[in-house]
N, C-alpha and C positions, 0 to 999 in steps of 0.2 A: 269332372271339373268344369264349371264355366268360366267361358275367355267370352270377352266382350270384343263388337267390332268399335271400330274407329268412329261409328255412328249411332249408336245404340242410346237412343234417344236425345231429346233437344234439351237444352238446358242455356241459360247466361252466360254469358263469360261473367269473371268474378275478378273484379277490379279492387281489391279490399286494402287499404293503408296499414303499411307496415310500419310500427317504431322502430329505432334501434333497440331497445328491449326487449321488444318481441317476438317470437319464436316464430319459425316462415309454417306460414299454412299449411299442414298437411290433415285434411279434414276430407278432402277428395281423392280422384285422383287427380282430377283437372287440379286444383290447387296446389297439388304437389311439383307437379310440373311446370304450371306458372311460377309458384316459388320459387324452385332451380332455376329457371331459365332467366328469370327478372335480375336473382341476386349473383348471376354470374357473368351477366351482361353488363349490371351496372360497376360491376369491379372493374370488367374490361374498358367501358367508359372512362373511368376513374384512374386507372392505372395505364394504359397504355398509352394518353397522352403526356402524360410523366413523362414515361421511359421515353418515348420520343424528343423531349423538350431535353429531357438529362442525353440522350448520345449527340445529339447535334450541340451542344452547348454548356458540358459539363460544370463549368467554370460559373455559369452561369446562373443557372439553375440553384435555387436555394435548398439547402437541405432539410429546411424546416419542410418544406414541400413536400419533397421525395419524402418523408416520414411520414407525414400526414395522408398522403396519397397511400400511402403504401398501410397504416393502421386500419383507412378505411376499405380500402379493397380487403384486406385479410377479413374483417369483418363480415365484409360481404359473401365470402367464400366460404366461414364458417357456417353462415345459414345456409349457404349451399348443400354443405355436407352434409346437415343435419337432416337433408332429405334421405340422404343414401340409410338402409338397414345393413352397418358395420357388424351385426355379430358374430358373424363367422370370421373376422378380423381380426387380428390379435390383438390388445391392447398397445402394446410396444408398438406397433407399427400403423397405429391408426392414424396419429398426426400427419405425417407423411402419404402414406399410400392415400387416404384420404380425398387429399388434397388433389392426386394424384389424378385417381381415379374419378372426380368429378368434373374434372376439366376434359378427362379424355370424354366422358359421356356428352361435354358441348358439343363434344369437335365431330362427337357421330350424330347428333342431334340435329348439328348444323349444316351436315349435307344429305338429311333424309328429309322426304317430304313428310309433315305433321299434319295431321286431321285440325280442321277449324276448334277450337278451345269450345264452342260449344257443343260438338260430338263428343265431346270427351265427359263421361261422370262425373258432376259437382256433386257438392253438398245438399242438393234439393233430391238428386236420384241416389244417392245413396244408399239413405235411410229403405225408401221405397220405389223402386225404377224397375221397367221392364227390362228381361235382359234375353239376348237375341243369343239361342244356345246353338256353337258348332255342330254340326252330323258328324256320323266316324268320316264323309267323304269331305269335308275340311265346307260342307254349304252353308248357310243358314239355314236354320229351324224355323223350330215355330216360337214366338216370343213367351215366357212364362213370367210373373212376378217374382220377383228373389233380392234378397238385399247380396248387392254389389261387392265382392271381397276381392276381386284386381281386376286389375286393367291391360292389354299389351296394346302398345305402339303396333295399329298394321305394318302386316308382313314383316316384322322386327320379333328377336326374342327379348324385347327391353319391356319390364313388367312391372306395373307398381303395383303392389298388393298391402291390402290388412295388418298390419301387426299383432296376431294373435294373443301372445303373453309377453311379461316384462314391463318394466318399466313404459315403454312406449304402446303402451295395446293400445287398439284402436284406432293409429294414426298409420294412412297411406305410405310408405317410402316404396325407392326403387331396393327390387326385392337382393338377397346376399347371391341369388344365381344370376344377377345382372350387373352386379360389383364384381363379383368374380368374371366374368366374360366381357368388361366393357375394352379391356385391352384388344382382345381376338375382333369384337367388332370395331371396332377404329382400322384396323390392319385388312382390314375387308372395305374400307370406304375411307379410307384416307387419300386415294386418288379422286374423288368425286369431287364436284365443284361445291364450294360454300352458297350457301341460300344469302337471300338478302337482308342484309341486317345480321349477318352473324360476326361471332368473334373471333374474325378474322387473325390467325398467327400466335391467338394467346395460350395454347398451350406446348409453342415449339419457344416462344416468348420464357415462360416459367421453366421448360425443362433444360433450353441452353443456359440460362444466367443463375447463378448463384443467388437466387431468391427472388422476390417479386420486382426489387427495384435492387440490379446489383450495385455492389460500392466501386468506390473511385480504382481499386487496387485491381478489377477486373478486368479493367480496361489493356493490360498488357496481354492479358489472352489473346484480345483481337488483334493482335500483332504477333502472333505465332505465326509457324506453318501452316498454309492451307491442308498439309498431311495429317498433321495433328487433330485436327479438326472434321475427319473423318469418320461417319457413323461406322461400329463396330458393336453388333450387339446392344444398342439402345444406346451407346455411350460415347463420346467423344476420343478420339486415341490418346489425346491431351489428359481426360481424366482418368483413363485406365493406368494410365502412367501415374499420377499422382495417386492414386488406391495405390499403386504399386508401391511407389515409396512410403507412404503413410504407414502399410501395412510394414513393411519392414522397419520402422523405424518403432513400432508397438509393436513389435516383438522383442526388439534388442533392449528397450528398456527394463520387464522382468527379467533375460536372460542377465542383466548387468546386474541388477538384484539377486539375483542366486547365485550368481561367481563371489557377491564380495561376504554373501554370509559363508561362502564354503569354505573361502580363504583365511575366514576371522575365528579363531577360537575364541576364552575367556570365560568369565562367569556364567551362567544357566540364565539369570537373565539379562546378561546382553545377549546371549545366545537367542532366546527366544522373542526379543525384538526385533532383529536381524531375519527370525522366521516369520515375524509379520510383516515384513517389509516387504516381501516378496509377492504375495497376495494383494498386496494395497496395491504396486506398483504395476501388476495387471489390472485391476480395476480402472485405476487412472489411464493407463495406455489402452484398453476397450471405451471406454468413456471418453476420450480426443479420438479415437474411429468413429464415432457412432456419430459425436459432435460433426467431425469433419466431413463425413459425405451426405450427412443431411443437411450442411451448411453450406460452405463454400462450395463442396464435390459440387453437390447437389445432383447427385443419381439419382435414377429412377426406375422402374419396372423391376424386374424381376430380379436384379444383380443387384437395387435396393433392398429390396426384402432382403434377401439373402444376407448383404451383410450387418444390416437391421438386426436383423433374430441373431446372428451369429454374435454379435457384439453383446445384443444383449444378454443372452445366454451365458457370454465370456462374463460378463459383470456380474451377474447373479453368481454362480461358479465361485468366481474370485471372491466375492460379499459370505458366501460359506464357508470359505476356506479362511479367510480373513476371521472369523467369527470363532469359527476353532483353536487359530493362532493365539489369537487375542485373548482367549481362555487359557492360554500355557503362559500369556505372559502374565496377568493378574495372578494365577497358580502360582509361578516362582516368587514372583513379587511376597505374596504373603509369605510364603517359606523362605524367603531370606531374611523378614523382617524379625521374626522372635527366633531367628536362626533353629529352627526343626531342623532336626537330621537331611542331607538329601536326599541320602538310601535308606530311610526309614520308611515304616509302614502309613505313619502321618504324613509325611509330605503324598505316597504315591496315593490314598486314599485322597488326600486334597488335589493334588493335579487329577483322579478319576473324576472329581467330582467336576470339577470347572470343565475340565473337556467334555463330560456327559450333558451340561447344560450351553457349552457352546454345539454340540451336535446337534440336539434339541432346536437352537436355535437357527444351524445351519437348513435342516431339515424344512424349517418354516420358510425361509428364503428360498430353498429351492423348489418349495411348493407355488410358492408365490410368482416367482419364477417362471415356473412351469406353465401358471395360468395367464401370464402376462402375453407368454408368447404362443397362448394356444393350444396348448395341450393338455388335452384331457385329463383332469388331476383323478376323478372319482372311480375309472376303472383300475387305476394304476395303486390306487390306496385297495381297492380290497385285492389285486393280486400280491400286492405286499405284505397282506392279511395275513395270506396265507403263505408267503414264499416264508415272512415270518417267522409262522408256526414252524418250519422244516429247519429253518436256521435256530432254532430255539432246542430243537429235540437234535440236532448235530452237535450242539455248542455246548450240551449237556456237560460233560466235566467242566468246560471254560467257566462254567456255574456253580462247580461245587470246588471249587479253587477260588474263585471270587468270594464263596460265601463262606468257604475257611477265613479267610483272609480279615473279613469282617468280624468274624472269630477270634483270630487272632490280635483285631485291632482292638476291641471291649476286653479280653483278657488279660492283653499286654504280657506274657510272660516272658518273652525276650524285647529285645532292641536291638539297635545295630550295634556293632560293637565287643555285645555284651559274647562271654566265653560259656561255654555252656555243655551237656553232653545230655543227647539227642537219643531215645529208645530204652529200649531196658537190654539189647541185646550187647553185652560186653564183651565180648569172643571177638568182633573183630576191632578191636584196642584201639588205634590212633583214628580211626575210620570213623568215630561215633563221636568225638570229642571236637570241636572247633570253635571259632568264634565266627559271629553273624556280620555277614559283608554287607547283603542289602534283602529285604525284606519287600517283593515286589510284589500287586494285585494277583498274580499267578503262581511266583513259586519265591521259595528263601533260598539264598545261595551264602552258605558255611565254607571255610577255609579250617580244614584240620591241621592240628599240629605236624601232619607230615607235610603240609604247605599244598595239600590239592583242594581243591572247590569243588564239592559237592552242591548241587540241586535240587530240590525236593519239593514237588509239586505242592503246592498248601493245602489240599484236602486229606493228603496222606501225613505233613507233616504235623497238620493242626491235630493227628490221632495218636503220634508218637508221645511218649512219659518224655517234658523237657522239664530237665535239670538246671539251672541257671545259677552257674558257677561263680557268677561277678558279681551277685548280690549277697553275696558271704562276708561277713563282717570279721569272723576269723574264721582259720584253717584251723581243723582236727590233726592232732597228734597224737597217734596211738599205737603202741606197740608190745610187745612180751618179748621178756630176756629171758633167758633158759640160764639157768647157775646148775654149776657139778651137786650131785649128790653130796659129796662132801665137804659141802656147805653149812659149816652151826648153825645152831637159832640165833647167837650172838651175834656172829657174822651177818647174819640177814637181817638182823635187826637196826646191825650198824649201817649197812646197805641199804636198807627201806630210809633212814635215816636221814643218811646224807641225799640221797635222789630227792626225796619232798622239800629238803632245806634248798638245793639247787634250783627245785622248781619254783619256789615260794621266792627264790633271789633275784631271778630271771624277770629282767624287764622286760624281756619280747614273749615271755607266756603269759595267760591270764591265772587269776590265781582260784576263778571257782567257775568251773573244778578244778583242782591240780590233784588229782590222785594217783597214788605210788603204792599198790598193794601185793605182799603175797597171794596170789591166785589159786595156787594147786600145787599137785605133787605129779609133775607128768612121767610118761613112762621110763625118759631117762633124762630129765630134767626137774627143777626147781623153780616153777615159773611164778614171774613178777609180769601184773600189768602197768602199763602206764598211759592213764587217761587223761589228755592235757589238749590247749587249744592255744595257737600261735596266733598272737594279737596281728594280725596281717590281714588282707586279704590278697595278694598279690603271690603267685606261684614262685616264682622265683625266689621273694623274700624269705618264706616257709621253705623250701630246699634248704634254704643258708641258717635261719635257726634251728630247722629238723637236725640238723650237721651238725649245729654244734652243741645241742642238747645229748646229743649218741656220743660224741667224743666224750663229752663231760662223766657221762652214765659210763665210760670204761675205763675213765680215771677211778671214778669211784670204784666199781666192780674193783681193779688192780689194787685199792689202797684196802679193801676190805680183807684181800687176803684170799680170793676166790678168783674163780674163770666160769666160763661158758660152758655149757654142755653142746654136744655135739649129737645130731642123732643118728651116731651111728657105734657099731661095737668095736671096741679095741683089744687085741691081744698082747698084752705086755711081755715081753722075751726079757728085759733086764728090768732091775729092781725100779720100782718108782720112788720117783723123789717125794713126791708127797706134796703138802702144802707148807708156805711159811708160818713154821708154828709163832716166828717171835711176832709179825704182824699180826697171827692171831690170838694172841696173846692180849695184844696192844688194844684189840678192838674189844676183847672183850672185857678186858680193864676197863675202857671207856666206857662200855653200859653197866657198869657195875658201878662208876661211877654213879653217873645216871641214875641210878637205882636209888643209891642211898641218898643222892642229892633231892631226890622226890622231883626232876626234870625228865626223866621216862617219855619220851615224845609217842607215848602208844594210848589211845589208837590214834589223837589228836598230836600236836603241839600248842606249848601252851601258851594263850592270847599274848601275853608280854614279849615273850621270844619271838613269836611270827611280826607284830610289830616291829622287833630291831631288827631281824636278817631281812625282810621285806626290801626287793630290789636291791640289796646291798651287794648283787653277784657281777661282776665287771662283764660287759657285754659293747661291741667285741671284747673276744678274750683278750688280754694283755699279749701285746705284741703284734696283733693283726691291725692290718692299714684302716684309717677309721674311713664310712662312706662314702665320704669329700677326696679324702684323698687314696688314689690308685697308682702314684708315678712309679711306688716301688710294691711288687709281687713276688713273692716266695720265686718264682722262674726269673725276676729279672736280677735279685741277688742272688742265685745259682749262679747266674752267668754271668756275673760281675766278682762272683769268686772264682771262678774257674779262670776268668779272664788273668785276674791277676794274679794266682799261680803261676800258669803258663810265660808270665811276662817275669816273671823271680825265677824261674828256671833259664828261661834264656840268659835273662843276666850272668847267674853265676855260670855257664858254659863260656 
């Protein structure tokens, strides 16, 4: 490495006019350092007869002044800074520290002796200058030709060098290992006397007062306690106290945000504004910290930084979480608007959605984030590559429930609500049957008719046979009677008869199909099918027509003249009664009727007749309470005759 000395060749001092436009000289090293020290001198010119004229005579003093003094001193301190190379600085903390750190480097400037400005590398040696190479024993060499890449301050580690790459290449600053240590040396020569002409008190000036020219409201400070105003770790006891309270008072503001959404129930989305509220409410309370001790606090060194990055980090943080929130409320939002189911599969696929693009988004802030305050984003993205990869090959089922789910969502074969029966395994009965509660990204959760909640993860349920029982427009009715062998053809015919006229009457059956057929000759029966569909779709409703289709079907069976078989064997020990010959009689008079009348309902009935008995069958049956009205039920006039029995028997006693 070549280190030049303090002398290493002769060159001009460089007296060159600066606009206010213009960017401060760093074209050398000498330039760079005339730069700094011109434009931090003339602020202190500038500002510090201010402040003196504002404490002796506050009243006095014009404010337009105090502003003006104090735009151009800032000014002057920006070009300052723009000497220092900040990249190893965080952005978030550059304004500040900055600042910061340029005035401590006057203040060691200002009580170390300086090489005459023309020892020092301009612009002419540069390009091409001799340069005087240390030996390992710290001597002088021999001089060689070499173009000039930094400079140290003898016997100092304060170093202006080159700017390599970036936006700034090619231009002189003081290097990022001189920004980083100009605190440690100020702490090493802050007892030494000031040189002449230096600026004298203006960085004990900027770090006691709440900014470069403080306001009127500072002035009760200086009427505190001498205690208070006790250095402590760079900081006033006065301000450790106010950090104290600030900070507690940004905290209880989110804590009072999370008490009142915990206390509030209601709708899903006021639910979920109440959850953004709380994220915001940290952002604001990190945001008046950050404000506050970079403003009035006005800390500084190392307890700056600190809660600098801390605050900002808080914001970032809460600006991601806010960002997710804010995706659950626009989510409900739309799901309350065309009212979608809550626990349906469309709302939870819409809230996956808006929360996958607020994480997204969150993602980007905390990267942003990340790089504001310094920290390396590019190793941390490919260990994520890969921690990724590992979390992708664990998460494996979480994946094929997800993309059942998605399955589910394009095939639609259930919904919430909807009644259904789940598998093809029917052995275990009430267990397979249920209706759909809620329909979540991971799993469906069914309530069976024995009233328990089953779970069923969606990659195994999206494989299950589902049945969907609510989209049945009517119920199946079908059954077989079994009649005695000694059953006529007549009889059965009267039998098939009257059952298809019953069902042909029936306003709660559909009439195609209505079929009423002799089926077979079984082993010890006479079986009749009956193939019918109850205009319902409601369980319950189909129980109460099933019922009273089967009552109806055993009037007739009885009016025919016939009974049930039974399948089992009987030994008669006394004589059998037989059947009623005179009903059988009667019935088969009636198809003889029939016969000669050329009305024979075999195998059809004929178009004009099904016309007029069509719906003509009273339903309810006469005498049963109609739908509207329930106040009187077979149980409660039981007990209102029984009642009043009981009350006729007392009497006559």
């Amino acid at each position: 490495m070549l280190v030049f000395s303090a002398f290493a060749g002769p060159a001009a001092a460089e007296e060159a006019f600066e606009s206010p436009l213009q960017p401060p000289d760093t074209s050398s090293p000498r330039a760079t350092l005339q730069s700094f020290l011109r434009n931090v001198q003339e602020a202190y010119d500038v500002l510090m007869p201010a402040y003196l004229s504002f404490r002796a005579e506050p009243s006095l003093f014009p404010p337009e002044s105090a502003r003006d003094a104090e735009a151009r001193a800032e000014r002057l301190l920006e070009r300052a800074v723009r000497t220092l190379d900040l990249s190893e600085v965080s952005r978030a903390l550059r304004p500040k520290v900055a600042l910061e750190r340029a005035l401590l480097l006057k203040e060691v400037l200002d009580r170390i002796p300086l090489p005459p400005f023309d020892a020092i590398p301009g612009a002419a040696t540069v390009g091409a200058g001799t340069v005087t190479q240390a030996t390992e024993s710290g001597e002088a060499g021999p001089t060689a030709p070499s173009e000039i890449v930094r400079w140290t301050v003898p016997y100092t580690e304060i170093t202006i060098a080159r700017v390599e790459e970036g936006p700034r290449k090619g231009e002189y600053l003081f290097t990022p290992e001189t920004v980083a240590s100009v605190r440690g040396f100020y702490q090493k020569v802050r007892e030494l006397p000031y040189r002449t002409g230096a600026s004298e008190g203006f960085y004990e000036l900027v770090h006691a007062a709440p900014g470069l020219l403080p306001p009127k409201w500072f002035e009760w400070i200086r009427g505190l306690p001498d205690w208070t105003k006790a250095m402590f770790w760079e900081q006033a006891v006065w301000q450790w106290m106010a950090l104290m309270l600030a900070m507690m008072l940004a905290a209880l503001l989110p804590w009072l945000a999370h008490r009142w959404r915990r206390d509030r129930g209601g709708p899903a989305v006021g639910r979920t504004w109440r959850r953004f509220l709380v994220p915001v409410s940290l952002i604001i309370a990190a945001w008046g910290l950050h404000e506050l001790v970079e403003g009035p606090l006005n800390l500084t060194g190392d307890v700056l930084q600190i809660v600098l990055q801390a605050t900002e980090v808080v914001m970032f943080l809460g600006s991601a979480w806010a960002a997710v929130s804010f995706s659950g409320v626009v989510a409900e939002i739309i799901i309350t608007s065309p009212r979608i189911p809550e626990k349906g599969l469309d709302a939870n696929l819409l809230r996956f959605g808006f929360r996958l693009f607020g994480l997204a988004v969150a993602v980007l802030i905390v990267i942003t984030g990340l790089a504001e305050v310094g920290v390396p984003v590019a190793p941390m993205a490919a260990g994520l590559g890969v921690g990724g990869l590992a979390v992708a090959l664990a998460a494996q089922p979480t994946l094929e429930n997800f993309i059942a789910s998605l399955t589910l969502y394009v095939d639609k074969p259930l919904k919430v609500g909807d009644f259904c029966r789940y598998g093809d395994d029917l052995s275990s009965g009430s267990l397979r049957i249920g209706t759909v509660e809620e329909i979540g990204l991971r799993s469906t959760r069914l309530r069976g008719i024995d009233r328990t909640v089953t779970t069923i993860p969606n990659a195994d349920f999206a494989k299950l046979q589902l049945i969907n029982l609510t989209l049945r427009d009517r119920m199946l009715l079908r059954t077989t009677i079994s009649l005695r062998y000694e059953t006529t053809p007549e009889q059965m015919r009267f039998l098939l008869a009257r059952v298809r006229e019953m069902l042909l009457r029936h306003p709660k059956i559909t009439k195609d199909p209505a079929r009423v057929r002799f089926a077979g000759l079984g082993d010890y029966s006479l079986n009749v099918d009956i193939f019918a569909y109850a205009d319902t779709p409601d369980w319950n409703q189909f129980l109460a027509i099933q019922e009273d289709v089967f009552l109806r079907i055993m009037d007739i069976v009885e009016e025919a003249g016939t009974g049930f078989a039974f399948p089992s064997q009987t030994t008669y020990l006394t004589q059998d009664r037989g059947l009623d010959e005179n009903k059988g009689e009667a019935a088969e008079a009636e198809v003889r009727a029939w016969r000669s009348d050329g009305t024979l309902p075999f195998p059809e009935f004929a178009q004009l007749y099904r016309e007029r008995v069509l719906n003509t069958l009273a339903y309810p049956p006469e005498g049963a309470p109609s739908p509207t009205d329930m106040s009187e039920t077979p149980v409660h006039t039981a007990r209102k005759r029984l009642s009043l029995k009981w009350r006729r028997k007392n009497d006559t006693e």
